[in-house]
N, C-alpha and C positions, 0 to 999 in steps of 0.2 A: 447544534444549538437547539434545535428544536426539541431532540430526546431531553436536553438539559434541563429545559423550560419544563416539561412533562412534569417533570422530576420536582422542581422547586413547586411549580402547582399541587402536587400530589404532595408534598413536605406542609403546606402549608394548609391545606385542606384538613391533615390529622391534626394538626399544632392547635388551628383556630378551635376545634373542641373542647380538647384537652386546655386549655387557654379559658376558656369558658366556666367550666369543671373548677379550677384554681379557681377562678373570681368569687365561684358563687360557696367555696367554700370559707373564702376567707372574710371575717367578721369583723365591720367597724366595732372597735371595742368604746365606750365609754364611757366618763362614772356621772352618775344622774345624784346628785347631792340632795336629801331632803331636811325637811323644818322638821330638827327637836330630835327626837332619838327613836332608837328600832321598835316601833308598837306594831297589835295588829290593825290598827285603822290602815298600815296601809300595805293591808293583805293583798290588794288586788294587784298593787304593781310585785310582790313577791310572787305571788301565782303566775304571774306573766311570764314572771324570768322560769322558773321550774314547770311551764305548760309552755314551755319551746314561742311564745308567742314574739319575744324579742330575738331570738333566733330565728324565726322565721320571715323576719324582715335582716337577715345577716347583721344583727347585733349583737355585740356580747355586753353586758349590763355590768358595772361595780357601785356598790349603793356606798354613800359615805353619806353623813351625819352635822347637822353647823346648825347654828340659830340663820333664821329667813335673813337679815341685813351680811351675812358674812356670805348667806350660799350668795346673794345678790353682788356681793363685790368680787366673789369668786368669779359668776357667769360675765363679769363686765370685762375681768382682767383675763379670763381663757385657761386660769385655771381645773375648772369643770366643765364639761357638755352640757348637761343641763341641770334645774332644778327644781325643786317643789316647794318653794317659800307659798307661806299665807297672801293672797291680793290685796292687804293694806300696805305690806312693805313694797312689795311691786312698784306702786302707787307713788310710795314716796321714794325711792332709786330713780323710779324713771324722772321727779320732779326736783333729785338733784343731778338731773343730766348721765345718769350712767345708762349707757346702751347697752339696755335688757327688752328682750321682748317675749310678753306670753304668748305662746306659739300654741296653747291648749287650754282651754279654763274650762279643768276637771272637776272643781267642787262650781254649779254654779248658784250657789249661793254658800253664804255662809252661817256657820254654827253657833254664834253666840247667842245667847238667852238669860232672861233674867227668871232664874228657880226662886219661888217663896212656897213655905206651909200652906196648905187652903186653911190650915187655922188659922195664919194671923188674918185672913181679908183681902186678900193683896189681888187683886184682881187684872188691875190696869197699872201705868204706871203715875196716875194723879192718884192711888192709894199710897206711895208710896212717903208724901207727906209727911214727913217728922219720925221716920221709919230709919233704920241703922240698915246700910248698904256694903255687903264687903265686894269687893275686886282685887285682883293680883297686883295691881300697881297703878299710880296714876299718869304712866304710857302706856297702859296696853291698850288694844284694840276694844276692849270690854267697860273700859275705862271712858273711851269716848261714844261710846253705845248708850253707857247713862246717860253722858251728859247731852243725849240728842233726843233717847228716850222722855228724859225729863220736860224739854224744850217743847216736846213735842205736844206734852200732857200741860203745858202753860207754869211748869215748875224750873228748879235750879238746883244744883248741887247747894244751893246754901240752906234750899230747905230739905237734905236727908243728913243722916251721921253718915260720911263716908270712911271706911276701913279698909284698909290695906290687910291682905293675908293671901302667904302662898297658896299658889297651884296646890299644893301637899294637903294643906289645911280647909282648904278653901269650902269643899263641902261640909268635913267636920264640923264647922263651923256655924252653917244653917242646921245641921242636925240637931247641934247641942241648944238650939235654939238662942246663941250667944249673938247673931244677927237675923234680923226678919226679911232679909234678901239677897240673892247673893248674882250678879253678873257675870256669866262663865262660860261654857259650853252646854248647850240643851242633850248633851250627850250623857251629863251626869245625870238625868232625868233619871232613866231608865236603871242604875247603880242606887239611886233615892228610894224607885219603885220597889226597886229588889229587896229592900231592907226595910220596907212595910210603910214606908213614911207616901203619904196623897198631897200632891205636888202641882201648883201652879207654875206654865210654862207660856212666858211673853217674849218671842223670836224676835231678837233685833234684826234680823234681813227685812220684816216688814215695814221696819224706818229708815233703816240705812242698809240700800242694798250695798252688799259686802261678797269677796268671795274667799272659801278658802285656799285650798291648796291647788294651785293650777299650776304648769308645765311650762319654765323660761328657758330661756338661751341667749345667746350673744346676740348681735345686730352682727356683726361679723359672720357667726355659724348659719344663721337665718341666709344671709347674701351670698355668702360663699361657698355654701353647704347645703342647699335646701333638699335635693335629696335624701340626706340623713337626717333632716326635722322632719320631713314629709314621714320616713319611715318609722322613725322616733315616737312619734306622733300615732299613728295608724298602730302601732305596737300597745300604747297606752288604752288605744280606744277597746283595742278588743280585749285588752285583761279585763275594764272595767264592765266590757259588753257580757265577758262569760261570766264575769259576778252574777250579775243583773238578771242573766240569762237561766236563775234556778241555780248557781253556786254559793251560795253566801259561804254556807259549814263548811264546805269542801276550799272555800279559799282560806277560813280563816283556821280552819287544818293545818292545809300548807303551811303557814304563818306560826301555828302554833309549833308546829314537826320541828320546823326548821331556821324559823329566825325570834317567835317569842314564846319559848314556853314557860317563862314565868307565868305567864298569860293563862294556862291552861283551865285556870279554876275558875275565869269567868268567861268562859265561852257562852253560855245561855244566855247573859245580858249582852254581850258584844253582839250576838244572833240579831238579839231582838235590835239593839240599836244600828245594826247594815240595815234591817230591814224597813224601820218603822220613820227612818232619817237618812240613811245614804240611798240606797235605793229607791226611796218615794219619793224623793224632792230635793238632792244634794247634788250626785251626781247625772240626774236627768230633771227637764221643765220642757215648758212646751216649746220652747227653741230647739233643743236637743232632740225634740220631736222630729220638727222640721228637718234642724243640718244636719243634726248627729252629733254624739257626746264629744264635749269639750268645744263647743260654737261657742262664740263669743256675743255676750250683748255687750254691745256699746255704747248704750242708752246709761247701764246699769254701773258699766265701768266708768264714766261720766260723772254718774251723780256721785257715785263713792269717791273719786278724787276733787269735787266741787265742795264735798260736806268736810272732806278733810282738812283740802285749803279753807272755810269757811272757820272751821273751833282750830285752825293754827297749828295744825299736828304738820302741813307744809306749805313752807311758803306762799306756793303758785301752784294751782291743778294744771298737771300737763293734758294735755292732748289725748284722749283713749286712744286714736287713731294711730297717733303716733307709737304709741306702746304695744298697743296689742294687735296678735292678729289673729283670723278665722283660718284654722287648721287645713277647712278647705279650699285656702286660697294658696295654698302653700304646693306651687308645681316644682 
């Protein structure tokens, strides 16, 4: 009995390696769903997957594609593992009860701005006064950025011309000088600048703090999974840290090689907008200083779901607390 015993210890001792060896080669696969379709804005989580960094925490990565309220009923129902919807829908899922929670807030603020000519004046938004306004629609996110904007400046939507015009059209349209403002992404700035036009830029995150695209998951996968958000998570941080880190070209390369080369003819303006907006002040602030990229303010995510419930966009502000969490709380 005793050689027997030898024998099973000695069996068990090569196994437990070899056993080890299998674990760490085998990769949680999962598909990470993002808001709108394949652009390089979001070079840095493609660089991640193709610089092993999602690998390197044993993930395997499949990107799929949905507007932010579908990725959000997808991560409720278990459909997908995670997602990258904008933080106003966030906002309003978690305030009709669907158990979603940001587990990373990667943009920590948000992109919307309102572009005007420095020809016509427009300086603040009490210029704005009897002034023709376009936006994509009167739900989007940009849409309620006027109306807070305006609020703010002691005005209303009933004193500008408000316009509706596609995403498509939408700068065209300040161009042709067919309106004298236009509420949209401060990203077009830079695409404005490039084509010779001198452009006034009023960030709505300085009235309504907003965030863009930050990192959800289920309340299920958070509780019953948090190792794979913990690594999910830290996977994120460092694609976005090697951007940051002296990558911008070299991520939005990648991006271009291998998932947008339509893209390719505007790599100099995309340069300049990682650097001069994702980099300086999107993806890092002085909290991010602190915890590290994708911390959560909570202050921030508060007021943006109090100002939502306040213009009706939902019901009832939930709870930041309840909805989101700080990455590094995540054992």
């Amino acid at each position: 009995m005793h050689e027997k015993l030898k024998r099973i210890v000695s069996a068990l001792a090569l196994a437990i390696p070899m056993m080890g060896t299998t674990a760490a080669l085998a990769q949680d696969k999962v598909v990470f769903q993002i808001d709108g379709n394949v652009v390089p804005f979001y070079a840095p989580l493609y660089a991640g997957v193709e610089n092993g960094f999602f690998a390197d925490q044993n993930i395997e990565v499949e990107f799929l594609y949905a507007g932010a309220s579908d990725i959000l009923t997808n991560i409720a129902a278990g459909n997908v593992d995670f997602g990258f919807p904008n933080g106003d829908a966030v906002v309003a899922a978690a305030a009709n009860g669907l158990p979603v929670k940001v587990v990373h807030t990667t943009y920590q603020r948000g992109i919307g701005a309102l572009l005007a000519k420095k020809a016509t004046g427009i300086e603040t938004y009490t210029d704005l006064k009897g002034k023709t306004v376009a936006v994509t629609s009167l739900g989007s996110p940009n849409y309620l950025q006027l109306q807070v904007g305006l609020a703010k400046a002691g005005l209303s939507v009933d004193d500008v011309k408000v316009e509706v015009v596609s995403s498509g059209a939408i700068v065209q349209t300040l161009q042709s000088g067919d309106v004298d403002a236009i509420v949209f992404s401060e990203l077009r700035k830079y695409a404005l600048e490039a084509a010779g036009e001198d452009v006034t830029m009023i960030l709505s995150n300085d009235f309504l703090p907003s965030f863009g695209n930050v990192v959800v998951t289920s309340a299920d996968t958070l509780a019953n999974n948090p190792d794979l958000v913990k690594r999910f998570t830290t996977a994120v941080t460092t694609s976005y840290e090697w951007v940051i880190d002296g990558h911008v070209k070299d991520a939005l390369q990648i991006s271009m090689d291998k998932y947008t080369p339509t893209w390719a003819d505007q790599m100099d303006t995309l340069t300049t907008a990682f650097e001069k907006t994702f980099v300086a002040s999107v993806w890092q602030s002085p909290l991010t200083k602190e915890k590290g990229l994708g911390a959560a303010d909570f202050d921030a995510w508060q007021q943006n779901a109090d100002i939502l419930a306040e213009y009706g966009v939902i019901e009832k502000a939930p709870k930041a607390t309840d909805f989101v969490v700080d990455p590094s709380s995540i054992q």
